[in-house]
BAFI-3210 file (N, C-alpha, C; in Angstrom, 3 decimals, decimal comma, padded with zeros to 6 digits):
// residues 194
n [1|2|3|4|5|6|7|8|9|10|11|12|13|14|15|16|17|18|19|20|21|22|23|24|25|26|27|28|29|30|31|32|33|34|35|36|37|38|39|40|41|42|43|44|45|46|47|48|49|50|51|52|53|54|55|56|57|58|59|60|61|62|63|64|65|66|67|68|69|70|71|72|73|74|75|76|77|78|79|80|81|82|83|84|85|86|87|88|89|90|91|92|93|94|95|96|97|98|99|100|101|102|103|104|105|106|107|108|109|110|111|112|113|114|115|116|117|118|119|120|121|122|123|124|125|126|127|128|129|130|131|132|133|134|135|136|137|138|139|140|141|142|143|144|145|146|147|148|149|150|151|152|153|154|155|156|157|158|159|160|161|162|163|164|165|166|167|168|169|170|171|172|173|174|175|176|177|178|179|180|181|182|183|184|185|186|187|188|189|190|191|192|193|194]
n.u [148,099|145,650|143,705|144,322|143,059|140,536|139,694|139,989|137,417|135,404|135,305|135,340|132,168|130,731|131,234|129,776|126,600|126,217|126,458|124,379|121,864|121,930|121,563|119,012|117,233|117,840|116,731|113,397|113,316|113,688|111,444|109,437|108,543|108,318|111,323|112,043|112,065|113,885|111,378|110,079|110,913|108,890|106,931|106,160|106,227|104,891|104,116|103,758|102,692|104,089|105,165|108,138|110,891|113,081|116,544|120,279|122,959|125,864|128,259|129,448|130,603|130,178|130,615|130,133|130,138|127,878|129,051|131,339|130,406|131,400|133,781|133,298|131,949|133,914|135,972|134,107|133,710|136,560|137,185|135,065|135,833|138,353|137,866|136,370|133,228|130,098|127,583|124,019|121,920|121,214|123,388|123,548|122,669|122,378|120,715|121,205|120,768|118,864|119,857|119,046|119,179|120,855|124,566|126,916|129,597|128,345|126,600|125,608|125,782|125,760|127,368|126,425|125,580|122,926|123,525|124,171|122,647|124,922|127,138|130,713|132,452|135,280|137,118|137,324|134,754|131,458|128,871|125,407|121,639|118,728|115,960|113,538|110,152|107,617|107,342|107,690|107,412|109,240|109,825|112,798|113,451|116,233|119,014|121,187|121,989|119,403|117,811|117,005|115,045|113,143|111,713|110,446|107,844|107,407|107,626|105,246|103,239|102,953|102,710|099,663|099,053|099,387|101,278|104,416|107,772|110,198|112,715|115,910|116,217|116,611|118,283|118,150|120,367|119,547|120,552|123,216|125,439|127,628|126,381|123,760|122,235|122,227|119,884|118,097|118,354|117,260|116,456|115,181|113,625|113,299|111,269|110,691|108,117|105,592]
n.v [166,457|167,733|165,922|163,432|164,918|165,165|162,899|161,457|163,050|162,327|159,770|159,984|161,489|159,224|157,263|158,983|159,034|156,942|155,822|157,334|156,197|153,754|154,273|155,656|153,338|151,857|153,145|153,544|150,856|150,620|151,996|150,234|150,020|149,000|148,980|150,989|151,524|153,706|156,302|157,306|160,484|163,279|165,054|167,215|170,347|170,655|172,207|171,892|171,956|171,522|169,421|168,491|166,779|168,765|168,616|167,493|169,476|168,875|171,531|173,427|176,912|179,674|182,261|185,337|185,183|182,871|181,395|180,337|177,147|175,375|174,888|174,803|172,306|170,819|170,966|170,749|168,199|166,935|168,180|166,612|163,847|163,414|164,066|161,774|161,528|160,488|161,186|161,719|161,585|163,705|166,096|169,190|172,593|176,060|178,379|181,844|184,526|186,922|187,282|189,219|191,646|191,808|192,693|191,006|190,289|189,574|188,050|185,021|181,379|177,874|174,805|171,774|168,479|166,504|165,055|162,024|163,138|164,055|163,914|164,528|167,652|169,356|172,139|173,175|172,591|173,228|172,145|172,642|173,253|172,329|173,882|174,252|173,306|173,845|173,511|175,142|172,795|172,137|170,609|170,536|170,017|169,395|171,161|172,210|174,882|176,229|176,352|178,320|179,721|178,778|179,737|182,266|181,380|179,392|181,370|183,313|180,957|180,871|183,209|183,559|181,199|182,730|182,845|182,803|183,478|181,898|181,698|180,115|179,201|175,863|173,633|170,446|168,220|165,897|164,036|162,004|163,872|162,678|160,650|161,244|162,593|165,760|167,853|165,681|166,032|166,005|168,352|169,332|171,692|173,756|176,154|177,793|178,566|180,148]
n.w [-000,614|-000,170|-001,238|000,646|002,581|001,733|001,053|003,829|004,990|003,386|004,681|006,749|007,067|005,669|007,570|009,755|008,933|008,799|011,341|012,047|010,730|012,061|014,827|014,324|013,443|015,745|017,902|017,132|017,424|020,194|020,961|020,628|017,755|014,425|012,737|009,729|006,155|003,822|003,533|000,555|-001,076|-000,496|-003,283|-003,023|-001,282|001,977|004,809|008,465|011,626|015,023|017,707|019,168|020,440|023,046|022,996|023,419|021,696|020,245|018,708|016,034|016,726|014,832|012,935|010,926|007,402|005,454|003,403|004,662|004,731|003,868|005,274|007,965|008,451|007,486|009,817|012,144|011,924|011,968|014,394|015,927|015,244|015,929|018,979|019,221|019,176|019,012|017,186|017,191|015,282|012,739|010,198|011,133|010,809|012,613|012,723|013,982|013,196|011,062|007,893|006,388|008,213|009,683|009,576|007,676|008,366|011,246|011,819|013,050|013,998|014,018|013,153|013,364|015,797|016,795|020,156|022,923|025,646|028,067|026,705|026,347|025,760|024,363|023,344|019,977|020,125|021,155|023,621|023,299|023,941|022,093|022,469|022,390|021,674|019,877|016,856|013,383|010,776|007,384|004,313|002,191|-001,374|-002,899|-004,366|-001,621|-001,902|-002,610|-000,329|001,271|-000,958|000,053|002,422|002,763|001,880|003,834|006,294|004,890|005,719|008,345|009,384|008,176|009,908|012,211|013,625|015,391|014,880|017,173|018,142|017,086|013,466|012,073|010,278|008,845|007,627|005,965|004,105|002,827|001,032|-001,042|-001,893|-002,649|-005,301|-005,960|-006,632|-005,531|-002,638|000,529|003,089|006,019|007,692|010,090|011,860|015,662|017,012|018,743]
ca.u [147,618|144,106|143,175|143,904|141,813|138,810|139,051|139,264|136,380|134,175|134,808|134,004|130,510|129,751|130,933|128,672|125,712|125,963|125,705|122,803|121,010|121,644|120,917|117,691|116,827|117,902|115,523|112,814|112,887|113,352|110,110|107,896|107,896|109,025|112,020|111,467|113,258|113,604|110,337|110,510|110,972|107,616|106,694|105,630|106,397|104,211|104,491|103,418|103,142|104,748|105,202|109,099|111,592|114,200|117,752|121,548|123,916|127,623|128,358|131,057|130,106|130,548|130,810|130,300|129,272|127,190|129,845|132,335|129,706|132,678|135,059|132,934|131,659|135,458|136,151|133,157|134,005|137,255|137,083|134,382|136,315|139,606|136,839|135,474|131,944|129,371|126,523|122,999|121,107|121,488|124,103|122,663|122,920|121,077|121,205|120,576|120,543|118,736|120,817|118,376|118,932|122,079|125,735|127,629|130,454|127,973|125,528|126,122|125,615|126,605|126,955|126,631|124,790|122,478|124,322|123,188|122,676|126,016|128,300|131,137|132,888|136,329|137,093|136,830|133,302|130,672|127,863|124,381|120,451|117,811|114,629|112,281|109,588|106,762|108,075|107,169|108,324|109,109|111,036|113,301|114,065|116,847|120,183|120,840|121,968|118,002|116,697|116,769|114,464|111,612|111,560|109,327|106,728|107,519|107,212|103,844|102,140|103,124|101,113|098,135|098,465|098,953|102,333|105,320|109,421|110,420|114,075|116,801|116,162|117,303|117,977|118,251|120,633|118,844|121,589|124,864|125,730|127,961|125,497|122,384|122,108|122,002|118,115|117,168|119,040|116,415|116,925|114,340|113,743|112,785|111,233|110,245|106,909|104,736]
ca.v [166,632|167,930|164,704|163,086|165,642|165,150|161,516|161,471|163,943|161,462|158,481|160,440|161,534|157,879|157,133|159,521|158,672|154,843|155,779|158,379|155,206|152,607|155,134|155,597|152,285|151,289|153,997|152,557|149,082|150,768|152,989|149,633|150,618|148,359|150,109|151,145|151,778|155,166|156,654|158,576|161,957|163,869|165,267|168,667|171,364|171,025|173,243|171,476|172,417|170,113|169,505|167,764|166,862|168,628|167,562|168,305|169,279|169,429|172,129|174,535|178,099|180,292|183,992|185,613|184,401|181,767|180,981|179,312|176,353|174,506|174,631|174,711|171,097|170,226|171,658|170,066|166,612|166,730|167,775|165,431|162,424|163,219|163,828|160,548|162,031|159,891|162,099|160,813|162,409|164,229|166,882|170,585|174,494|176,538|180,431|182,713|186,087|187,540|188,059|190,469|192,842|191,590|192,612|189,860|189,915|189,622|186,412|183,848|180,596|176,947|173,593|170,542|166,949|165,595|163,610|161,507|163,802|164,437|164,222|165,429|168,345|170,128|173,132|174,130|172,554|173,198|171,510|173,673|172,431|172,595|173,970|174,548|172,369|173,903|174,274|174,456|171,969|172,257|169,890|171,426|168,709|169,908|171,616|173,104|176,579|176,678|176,330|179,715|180,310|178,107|180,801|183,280|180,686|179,263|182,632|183,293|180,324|181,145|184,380|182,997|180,482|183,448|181,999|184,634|182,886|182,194|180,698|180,503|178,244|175,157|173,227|169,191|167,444|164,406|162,822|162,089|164,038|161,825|159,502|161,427|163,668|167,946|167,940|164,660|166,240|166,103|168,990|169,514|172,958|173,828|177,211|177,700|179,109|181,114]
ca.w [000,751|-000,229|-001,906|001,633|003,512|001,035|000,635|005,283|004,812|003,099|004,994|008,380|006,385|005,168|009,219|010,643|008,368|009,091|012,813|012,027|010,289|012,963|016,035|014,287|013,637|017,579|018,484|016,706|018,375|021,680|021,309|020,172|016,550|013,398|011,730|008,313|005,166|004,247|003,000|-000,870|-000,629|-000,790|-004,221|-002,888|-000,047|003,157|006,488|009,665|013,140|015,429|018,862|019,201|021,522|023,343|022,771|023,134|020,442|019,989|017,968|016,196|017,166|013,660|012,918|009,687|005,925|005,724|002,684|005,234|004,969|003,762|006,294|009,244|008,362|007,374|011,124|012,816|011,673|012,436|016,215|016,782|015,135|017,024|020,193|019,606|019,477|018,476|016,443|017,752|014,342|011,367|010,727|011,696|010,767|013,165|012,594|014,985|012,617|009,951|007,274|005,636|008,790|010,293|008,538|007,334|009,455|012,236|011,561|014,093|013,494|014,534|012,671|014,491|015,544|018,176|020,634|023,579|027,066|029,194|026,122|027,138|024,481|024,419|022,495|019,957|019,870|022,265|023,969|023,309|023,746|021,588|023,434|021,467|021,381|019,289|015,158|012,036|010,012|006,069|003,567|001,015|-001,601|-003,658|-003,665|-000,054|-001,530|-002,638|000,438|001,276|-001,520|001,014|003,889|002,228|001,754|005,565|006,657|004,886|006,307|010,194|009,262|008,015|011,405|013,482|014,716|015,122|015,319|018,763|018,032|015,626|012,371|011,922|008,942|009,396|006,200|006,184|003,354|002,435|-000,330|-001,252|-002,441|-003,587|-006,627|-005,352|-007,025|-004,466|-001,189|001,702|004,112|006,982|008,085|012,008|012,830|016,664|016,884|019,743]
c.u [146,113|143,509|143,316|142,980|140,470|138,449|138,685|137,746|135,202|133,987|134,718|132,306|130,042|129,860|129,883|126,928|125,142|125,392|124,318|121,499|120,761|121,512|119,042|116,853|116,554|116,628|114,284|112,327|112,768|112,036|109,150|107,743|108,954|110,312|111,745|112,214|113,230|112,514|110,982|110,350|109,926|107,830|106,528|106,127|105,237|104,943|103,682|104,117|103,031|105,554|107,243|110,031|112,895|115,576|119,280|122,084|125,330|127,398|130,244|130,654|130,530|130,178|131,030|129,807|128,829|128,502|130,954|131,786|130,650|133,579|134,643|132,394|132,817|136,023|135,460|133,584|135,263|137,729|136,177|134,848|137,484|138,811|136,315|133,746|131,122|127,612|125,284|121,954|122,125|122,435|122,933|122,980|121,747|121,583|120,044|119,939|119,902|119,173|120,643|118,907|120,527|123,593|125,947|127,952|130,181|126,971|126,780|125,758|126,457|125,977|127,696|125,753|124,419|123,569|123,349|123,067|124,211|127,528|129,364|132,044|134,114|136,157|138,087|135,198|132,735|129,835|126,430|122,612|120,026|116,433|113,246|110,929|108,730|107,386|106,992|107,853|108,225|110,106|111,288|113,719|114,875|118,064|120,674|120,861|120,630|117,135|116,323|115,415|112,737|110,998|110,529|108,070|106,275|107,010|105,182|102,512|101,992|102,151|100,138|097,954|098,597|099,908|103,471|107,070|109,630|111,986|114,593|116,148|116,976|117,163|118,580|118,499|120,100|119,368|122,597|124,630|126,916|127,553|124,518|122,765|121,644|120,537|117,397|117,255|117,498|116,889|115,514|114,203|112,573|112,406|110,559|108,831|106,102|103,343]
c.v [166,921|166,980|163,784|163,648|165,480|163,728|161,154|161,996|162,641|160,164|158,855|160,988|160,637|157,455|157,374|159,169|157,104|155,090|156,577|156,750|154,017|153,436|155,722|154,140|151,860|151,627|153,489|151,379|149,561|151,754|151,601|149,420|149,687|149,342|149,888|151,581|153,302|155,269|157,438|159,774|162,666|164,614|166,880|169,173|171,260|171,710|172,435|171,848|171,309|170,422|168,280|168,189|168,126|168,231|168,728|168,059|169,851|170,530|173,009|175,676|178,872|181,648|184,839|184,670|183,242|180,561|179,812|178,145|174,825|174,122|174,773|173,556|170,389|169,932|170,844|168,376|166,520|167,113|167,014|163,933|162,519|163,510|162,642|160,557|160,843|160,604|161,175|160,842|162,820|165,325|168,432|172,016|175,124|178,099|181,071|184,165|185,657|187,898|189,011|191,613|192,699|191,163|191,082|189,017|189,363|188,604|186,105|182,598|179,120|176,020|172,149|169,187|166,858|164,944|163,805|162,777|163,495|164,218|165,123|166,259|168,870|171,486|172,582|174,191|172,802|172,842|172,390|172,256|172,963|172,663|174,248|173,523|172,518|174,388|174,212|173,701|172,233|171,455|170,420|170,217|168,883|170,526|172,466|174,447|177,184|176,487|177,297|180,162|179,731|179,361|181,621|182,544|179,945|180,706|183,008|181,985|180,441|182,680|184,102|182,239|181,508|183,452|183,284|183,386|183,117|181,477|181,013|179,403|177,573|173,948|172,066|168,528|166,294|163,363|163,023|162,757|163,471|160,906|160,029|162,905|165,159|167,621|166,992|164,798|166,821|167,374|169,968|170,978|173,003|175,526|177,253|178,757|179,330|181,147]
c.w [000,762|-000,809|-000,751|002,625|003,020|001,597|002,564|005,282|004,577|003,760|006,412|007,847|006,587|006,695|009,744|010,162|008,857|010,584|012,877|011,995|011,662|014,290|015,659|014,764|014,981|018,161|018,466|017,365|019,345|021,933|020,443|018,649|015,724|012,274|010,524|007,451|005,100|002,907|001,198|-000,386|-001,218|-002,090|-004,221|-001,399|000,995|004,211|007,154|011,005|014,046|016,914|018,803|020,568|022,097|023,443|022,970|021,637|020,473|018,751|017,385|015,613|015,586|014,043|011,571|008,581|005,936|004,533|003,143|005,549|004,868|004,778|007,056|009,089|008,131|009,260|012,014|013,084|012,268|013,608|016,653|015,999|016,021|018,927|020,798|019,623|018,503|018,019|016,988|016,337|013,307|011,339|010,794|011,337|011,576|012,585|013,508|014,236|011,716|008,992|006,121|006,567|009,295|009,455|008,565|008,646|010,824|012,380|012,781|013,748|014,361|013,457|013,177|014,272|016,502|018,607|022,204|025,117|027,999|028,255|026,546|025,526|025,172|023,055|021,151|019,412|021,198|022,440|024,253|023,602|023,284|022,099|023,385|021,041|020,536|017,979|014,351|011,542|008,647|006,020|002,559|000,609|-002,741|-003,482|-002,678|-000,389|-002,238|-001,488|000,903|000,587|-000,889|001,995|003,569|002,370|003,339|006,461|006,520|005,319|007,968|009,931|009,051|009,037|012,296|014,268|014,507|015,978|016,661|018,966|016,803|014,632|012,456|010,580|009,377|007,839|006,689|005,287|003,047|001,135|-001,398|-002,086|-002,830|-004,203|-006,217|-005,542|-005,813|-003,416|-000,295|002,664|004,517|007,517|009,445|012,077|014,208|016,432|017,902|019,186]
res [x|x|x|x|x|x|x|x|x|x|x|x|x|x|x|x|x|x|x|x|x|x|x|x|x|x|x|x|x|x|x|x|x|x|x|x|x|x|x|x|x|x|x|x|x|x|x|x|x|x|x|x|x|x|x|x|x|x|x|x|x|x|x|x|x|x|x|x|x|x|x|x|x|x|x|x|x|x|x|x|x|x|x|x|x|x|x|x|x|x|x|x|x|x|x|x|x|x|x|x|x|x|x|x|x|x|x|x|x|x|x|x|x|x|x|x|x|x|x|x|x|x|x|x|x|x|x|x|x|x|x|x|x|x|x|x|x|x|x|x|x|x|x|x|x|x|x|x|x|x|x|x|x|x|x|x|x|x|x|x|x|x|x|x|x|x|x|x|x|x|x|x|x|x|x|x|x|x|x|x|x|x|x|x|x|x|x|x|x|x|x|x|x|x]
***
């Protein structure tokens, strides 16, 4: 039975991925612009400040250890494939807490996907926006449970700009893991910034 839940598992991933790719692409042509392959993955860590859009996101609301990273992406996927949901983007972890200051048990958290404006959601996902328009941006290029070890360095450059968190973090998988090697995994990091 767990060798059918994995092997579903991966072919809603490689699903959702395919539509990530060709909802980019679309995009692309409809803003003017030649689609493009996908770029190499930068060599080094930059921070940039960055003006971006607004957007909705389905989500599935979490509570406690960041550990249940497993089964709230097991979870996710499978109310938005029996939903029908069509992901517009990449998949998503936002966190609301601190989990230097804030117990365990008590982090909040959601992991989710763009989708298009007036999606409609049932429980036990929910329909949130992202409002934040001014971030920083950083790329972590390596295995997700090191990205953590970026923040410190994210952190110290919003001090030296002067900038102070105005939102939760958000971290943007940008690949199937599935298909690329833990060390080559792309994942985008969002702080809001004042």
């Amino acid at each position: 039975m767990r060798f059918i839940t994995i092997v579903c598992l991966i072919g809603v991933l490689l699903f959702v991925f395919g539509c990530q790719q060709k909802a980019e692409k679309e995009e692309a042509v409809t803003m003017g612009e030649e689609p493009q392959e996908a770029a190499q993955a930068p060599k080094e860590e930059a921070f940039t400040i960055e003006e971006v859009k607004a957007f909705d996101y389905v989500c599935l609301p979490m509570k406690g250890s960041f550990e249940q990273h497993e089964k709230a992406i097991t979870d996710l996927m499978a109310a938005v494939q029996e939903q029908g949901i069509m992901p517009a983007g990449p998949m998503l972890g936002i966190y609301h807490d601190n989990p230097e200051v804030t117990p365990e048990e008590e982090l909040t958290w959601d992991m989710g996907f763009p989708v298009a404006e007036g999606t409609e959601v049932q429980e036990p996902l929910m329909m949130k926006k992202w409002e934040f328009t001014k971030v920083v941006k950083a790329m972590h290029i390596g295995p997700y449970e090191e990205t953590a070890n970026l923040y410190p360095e994210i952190f110290k450059f919003m001090e030296e700009q002067g900038l102070t968190q105005a939102g939760p973090i958000m971290e943007r998988f940008l690949d199937n893991p599935e298909e690329v090697a833990p060390e080559e995994l792309q994942t985008e990091v969002w702080i809001p910034v004042q």
